[in-house]
N, C-alpha and C positions, 0 to 999 in steps of 0.2 A: 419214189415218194420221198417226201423231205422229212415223216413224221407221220405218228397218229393221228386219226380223225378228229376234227376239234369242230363237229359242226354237232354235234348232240346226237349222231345215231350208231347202227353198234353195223357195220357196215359186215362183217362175220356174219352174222347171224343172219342179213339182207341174201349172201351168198351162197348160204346153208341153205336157208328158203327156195331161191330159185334154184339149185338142184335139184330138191324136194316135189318139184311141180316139174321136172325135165327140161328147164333150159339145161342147155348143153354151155357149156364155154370151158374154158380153160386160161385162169390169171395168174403171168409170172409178174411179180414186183421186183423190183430194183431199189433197197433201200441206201438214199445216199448220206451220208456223215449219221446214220446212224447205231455207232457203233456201243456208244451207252445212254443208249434210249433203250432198255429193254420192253417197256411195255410198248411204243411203237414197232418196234420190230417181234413183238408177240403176235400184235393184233394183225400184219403184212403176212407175218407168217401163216396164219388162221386163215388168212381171204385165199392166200394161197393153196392153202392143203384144202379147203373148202371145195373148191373148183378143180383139183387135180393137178395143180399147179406148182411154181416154184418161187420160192424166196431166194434172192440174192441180195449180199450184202459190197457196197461199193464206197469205200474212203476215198480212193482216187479216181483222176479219167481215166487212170488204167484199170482200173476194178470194173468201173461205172463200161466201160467198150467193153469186155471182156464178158459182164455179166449179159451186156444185151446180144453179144454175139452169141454166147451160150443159149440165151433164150429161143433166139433165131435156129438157130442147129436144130433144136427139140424139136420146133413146131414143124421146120422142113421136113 
């Protein structure tokens, strides 16, 4: 993700919900250049731990490979 949600809904709380009713899933985010954007990578973080999931954070394409490799690891 390149940022907070900027369409008007609280996309956390969307996430909370459908655990709450048994969807199942599991969301790792990849935040890229956002390293002081704290409230965007609050809100990434939250959808994340929401679902069981993981936040990573990625400044470069070597961040950015390395987090989605990481992600891939887990899920395998």
């Amino acid at each position: 993700s390149d940022g907070a949600e900027t369409c008007g809904g609280d996309p956390c709380a969307y996430v909370d919900r459908l655990s709450r009713i048994g969807v199942k899933m599991k969301i790792d985010i990849v935040g890229l250049g956002l390293r002081r954007d704290k409230e965007a990578k609050e809100q990434l973080n939250c959808i994340a731990e929401k679902s069981g999931g993981k936040y990573y954070d990625a400044e470069t394409s070597a961040d950015l490979i390395k987090s989605i490799t990481d992600s891939v690891k887990q899920a395998v």
